[in-house]
Each structure stands twice: as C-alpha cells, then as structure tokens.
C-alpha positions in Angstrom: -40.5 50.7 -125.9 -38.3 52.7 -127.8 -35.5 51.6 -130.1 -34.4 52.0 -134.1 -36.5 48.7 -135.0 -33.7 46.9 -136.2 -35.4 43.8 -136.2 -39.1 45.1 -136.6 -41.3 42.4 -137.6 -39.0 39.9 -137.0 -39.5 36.5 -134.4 -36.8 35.1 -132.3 -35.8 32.1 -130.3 -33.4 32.5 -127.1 -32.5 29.7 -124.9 -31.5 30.7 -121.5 -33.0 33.8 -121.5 -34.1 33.7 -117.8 -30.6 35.8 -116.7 -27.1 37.1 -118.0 -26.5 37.3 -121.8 -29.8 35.4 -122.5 -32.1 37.8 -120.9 -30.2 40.8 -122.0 -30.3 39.8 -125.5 -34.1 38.9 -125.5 -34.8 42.6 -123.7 -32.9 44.3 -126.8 -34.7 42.4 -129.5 -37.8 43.2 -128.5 -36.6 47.2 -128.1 -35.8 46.9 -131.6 -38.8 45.3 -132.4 -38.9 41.3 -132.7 -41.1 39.2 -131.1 -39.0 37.2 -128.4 -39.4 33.6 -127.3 -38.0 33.8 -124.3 -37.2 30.2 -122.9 -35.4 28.7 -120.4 -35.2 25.6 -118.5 -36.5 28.3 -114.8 -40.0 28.8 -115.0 -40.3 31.5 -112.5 -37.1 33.7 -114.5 -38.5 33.3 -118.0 -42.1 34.8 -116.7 -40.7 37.4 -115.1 -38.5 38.4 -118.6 -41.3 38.0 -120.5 -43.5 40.5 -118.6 -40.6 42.5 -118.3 -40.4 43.0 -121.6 -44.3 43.6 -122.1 -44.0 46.3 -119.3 -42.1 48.2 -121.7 -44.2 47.6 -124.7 -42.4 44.4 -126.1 -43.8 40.8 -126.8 -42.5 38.2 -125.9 -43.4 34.2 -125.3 -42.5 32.3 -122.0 -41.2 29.4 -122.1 -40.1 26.8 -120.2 -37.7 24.0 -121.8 -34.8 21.9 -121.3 -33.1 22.0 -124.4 -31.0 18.9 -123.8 -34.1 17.2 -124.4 -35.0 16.5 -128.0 -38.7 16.3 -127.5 -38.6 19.7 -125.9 -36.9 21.4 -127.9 -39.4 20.5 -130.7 -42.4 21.4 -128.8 -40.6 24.7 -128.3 -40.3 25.3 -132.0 -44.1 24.2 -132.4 -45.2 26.7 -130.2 -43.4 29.7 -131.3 -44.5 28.5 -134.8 -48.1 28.7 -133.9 -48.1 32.0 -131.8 -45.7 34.0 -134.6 -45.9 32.0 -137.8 -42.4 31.6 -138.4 -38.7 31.7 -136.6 -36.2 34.4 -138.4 -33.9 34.1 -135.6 -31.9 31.2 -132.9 -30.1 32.4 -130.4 -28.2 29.9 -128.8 -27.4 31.2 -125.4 -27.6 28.1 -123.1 -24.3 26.9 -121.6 -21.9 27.2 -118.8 -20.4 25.0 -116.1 -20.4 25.2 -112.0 -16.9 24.2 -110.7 -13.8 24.6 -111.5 -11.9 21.0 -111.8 -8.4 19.0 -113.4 -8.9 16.3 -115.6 -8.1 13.6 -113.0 -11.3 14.8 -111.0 -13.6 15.2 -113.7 -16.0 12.0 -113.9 -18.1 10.6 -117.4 -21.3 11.9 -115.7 -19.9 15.8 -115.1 -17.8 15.7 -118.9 -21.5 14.4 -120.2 -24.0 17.2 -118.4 -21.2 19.9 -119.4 -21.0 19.1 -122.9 -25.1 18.3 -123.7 -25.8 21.7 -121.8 -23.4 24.1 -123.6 -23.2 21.9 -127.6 -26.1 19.2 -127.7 -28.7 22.2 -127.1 -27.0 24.3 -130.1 -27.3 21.2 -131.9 -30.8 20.6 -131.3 -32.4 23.9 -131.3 -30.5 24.1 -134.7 -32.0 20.8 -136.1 -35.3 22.0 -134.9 -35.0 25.2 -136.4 -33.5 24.2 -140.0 -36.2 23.0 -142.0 -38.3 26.5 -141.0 -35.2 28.6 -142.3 -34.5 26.4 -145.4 -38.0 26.8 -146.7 -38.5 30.5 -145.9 -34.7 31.0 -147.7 -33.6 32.9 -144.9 -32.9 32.9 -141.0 -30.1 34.2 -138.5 -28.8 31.4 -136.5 -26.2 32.4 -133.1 -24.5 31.2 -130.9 -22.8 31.8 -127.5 -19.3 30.5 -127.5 -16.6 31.4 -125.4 -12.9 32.5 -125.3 -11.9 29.1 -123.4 -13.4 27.5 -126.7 -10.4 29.1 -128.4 -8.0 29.0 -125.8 -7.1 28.8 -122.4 -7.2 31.9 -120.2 -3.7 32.8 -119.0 -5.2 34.2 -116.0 -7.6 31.8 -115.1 -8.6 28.0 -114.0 -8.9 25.9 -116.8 -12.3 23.6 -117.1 -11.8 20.9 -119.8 -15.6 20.3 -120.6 -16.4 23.7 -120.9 -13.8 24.4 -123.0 -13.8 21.4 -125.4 -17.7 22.1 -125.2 -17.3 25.7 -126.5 -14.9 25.3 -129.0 -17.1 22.3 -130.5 -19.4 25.0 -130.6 -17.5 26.8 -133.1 -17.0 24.2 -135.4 -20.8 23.7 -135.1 -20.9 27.5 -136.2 -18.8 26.9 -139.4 -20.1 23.5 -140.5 -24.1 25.1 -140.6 -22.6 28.2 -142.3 -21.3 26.1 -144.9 -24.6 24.0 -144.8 -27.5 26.6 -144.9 -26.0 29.1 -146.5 -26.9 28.1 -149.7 -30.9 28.7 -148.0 -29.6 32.3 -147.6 -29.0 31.5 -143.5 -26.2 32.7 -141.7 -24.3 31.1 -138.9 -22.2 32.8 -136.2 -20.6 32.7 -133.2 -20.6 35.7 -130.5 -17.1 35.2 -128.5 -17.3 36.2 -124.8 -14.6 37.0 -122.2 -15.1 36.7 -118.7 -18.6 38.6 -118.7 -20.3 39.5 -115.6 -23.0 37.5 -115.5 -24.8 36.4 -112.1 -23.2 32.6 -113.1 -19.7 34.5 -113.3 -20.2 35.9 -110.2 -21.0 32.5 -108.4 -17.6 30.6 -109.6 -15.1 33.8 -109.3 -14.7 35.4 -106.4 -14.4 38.9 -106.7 -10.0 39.4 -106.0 -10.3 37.0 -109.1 -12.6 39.4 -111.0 -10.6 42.4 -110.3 -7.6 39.9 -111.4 -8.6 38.9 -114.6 -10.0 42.6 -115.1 -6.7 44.5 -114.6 -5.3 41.8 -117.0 -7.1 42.8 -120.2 -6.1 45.4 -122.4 -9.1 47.6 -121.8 -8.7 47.3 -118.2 -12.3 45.8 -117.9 -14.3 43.0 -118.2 -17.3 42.8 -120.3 -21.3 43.1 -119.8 -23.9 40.9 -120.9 -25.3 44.2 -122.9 -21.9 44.2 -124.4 -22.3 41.2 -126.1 -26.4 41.3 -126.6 -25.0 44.4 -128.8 -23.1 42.2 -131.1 -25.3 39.7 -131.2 -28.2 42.5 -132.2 -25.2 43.2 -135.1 -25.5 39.8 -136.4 -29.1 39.7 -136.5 -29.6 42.5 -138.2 -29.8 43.6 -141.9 -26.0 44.9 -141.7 -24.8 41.6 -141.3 -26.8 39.5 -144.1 -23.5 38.6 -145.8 -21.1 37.6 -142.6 -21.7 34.1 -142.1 -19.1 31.5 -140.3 -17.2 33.9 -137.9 -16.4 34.0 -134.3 -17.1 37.9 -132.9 -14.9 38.4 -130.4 -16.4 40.5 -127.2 -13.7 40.3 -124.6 -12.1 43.8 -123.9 -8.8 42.5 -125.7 -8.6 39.5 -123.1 -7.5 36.9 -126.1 -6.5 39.1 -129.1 -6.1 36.1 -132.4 
C-alpha cells in the first residue's frame, strides 16, 4: 500500500464505511497510513472493506454498529480503544434518506429515523469520542454534511428531514469547534453536492443525474474520492489550525 503517510501512525473512526464516501475515505486513510475502524450498521460490507484494505497492506477493524444507538456506539469506541490505544480521528459519514417527499406526506416516524440517522449518530459518536480527545489535547473530528443542509438545490426535489438534518449538522460542527478547541481538537464539516454514490444512484434516475450534472458550473458532478480527498485535507497536519468550517465539494453546484 503505497501513499505519502499523511496520517502515519494515526487511528481513525468511520461510520458508514461499508460503501460511497464512507468506504472511500476509510480506503485512503489507511493508504496514507492510519489504522481504520471501519464500521457500519452492514456486516457483510464493512468485512469486505476491511479485508479490502488489508489486501493492500492497510489495517483496518470491522465493525458492525448502529450508531443511533447509544450503547453501540460506546462499545464501538471501547473496542477501537483496546485494539489501537487511542482515537485521533471521527469521521462522521453516516446519513442519507430513501424517498423523495412534501411536507404534507412526511409522517413523525419518517422526520424521526431521518434525523437520528444523519445528526443523532454525529452527536453520539462525538460524545463518545470527546473525553479520549480532551485528555490526549488533540483529535480531528468530521463530518459529512450536505449542500441541502445549506440550501435547497434549484435543480432538484427538496426533502425536508434531510435537509433540516444536515444543516443541524453544521451547527453541530461549529458549536464542538468552539467547545474542544480549547483541547486542541478541530471540528469540520466536508460539504457534498450530488455525489455519485450507489445511494445516489438508487433515488435519481439517471436523465436526473445528467440534469443536475449539466447544471453545475464544472459540468460534473462529484465522486466519493472527491470528497474522501478533502476530508484526508482536514485530517491532516496542514489543517491543524482550520476548525468550524464547512468545505464545500460540489463542482460549483451552490457557490456561497
């Protein structure tokens, strides 16, 4: 496994690493080096990242987890703790949403599930993670928002819970920057356009792919490597001193 070992000797923590941004992020931490906890709520998809990655020389640590679930989440942390020592790094990848529906449709059970998959597991995997971070003086915390977190895509459905969920998300970002800081952690937020993710490419069709595509600036619409690259930016040494933004990797789709 070759890579510049940006993040040699480091351990990190993705949720939803079993496909899209999740597993594409846990693949280029370990080329540059870390020790991956690769966890996901899919058993069989988080195994078959994890030996992935050993295949080409990385570590990594399979887990499986519903991180809406407190008590999971903890056991999570206690098990990375005791195979690597320590946690330098949270990614918070889980999230996203399976239908596109108006307000009028949208029932308390469907607003509930959307919001504790794509906020509640930020908030918790952060909570769980805090207390390692603040003692060590240091740690890398990011998150997975979303350009409907800031605002509505022109050229797309709008899904209130997803939305409100990701833009929560991003006050969550800005509140723990302010918070940890001081313990020498930083927060962030990576800010994805449409990406093409296997989850994308279940709710679009594809004349609304090529749509949205031919709408952005760049003519394009964005990989999951595309943001795993920014998110390797944030983890890394260049970034110790950017704390409380919102990286935007979107092909000019929503230019603020």
């Amino acid at each position: 496994m070759a890579g510049l070992g940006r993040l040699n000797g480091k351990v990190a923590l993705v949720t939803a690493a079993g496909q899209g941004l999740g597993e594409s992020i846990s693949k280029m931490f370990a080329l540059e080096g870390a020790a991956v906890a690769v966890t996901d709520i899919n058993q069989a998809e988080v195994e078959r990242v994890a030996r992935e990655i050993g295949a080409a020389g990385g570590r990594a640590l399979a887990l499986r987890v519903d991180a809406t679930r407190a008590a999971e989440v903890k056991e999570m942390v206690r098990r990375v703790v005791e195979r690597w020592n320590t946690i330098d790094i949270l990614v918070n990848a889980a999230g996203g949403f399976h239908r596109f529906a108006p307000i009028t449709e949208i029932e308390e059970e469907e607003w509930d599930r959307v919001i504790a998959l794509n906020l509640k597991t930020a908030f918790l995997c952060c909570k769980a993670v805090a207390s390692i971070m603040m003692e060590r003086k240091k740690g890398r915390i990011i998150s997975i928002s979303s350009g409907a977190g800031i605002a509505p895509n022109p050229y797309a459905p709008s899904y209130l819970p997803y939305g409100a969920a990701k833009a929560g998300l991003i006050g969550l970002t800005k509140h723990l920057a302010k918070q940890l800081g001081p313990y020498g952690i930083t927060a962030n937020c990576v800010v994805p356009g449409t990406t093409l993710t296997p989850r994308v490419r279940k709710v679009r069709d594809a004349a609304s792919i090529e749509r949205i595509a031919a709408m952005n600036p760049m003519r394009h619409l964005v990989e999951p490597e595309d943001s795993a690259e920014a998110v390797l930016f944030l983890a890394s040494a260049e970034a110790r001193y950017i704390t409380g933004v919102s990286l935007n990797v979107n092909a000019g789709n929503l230019i603020v």
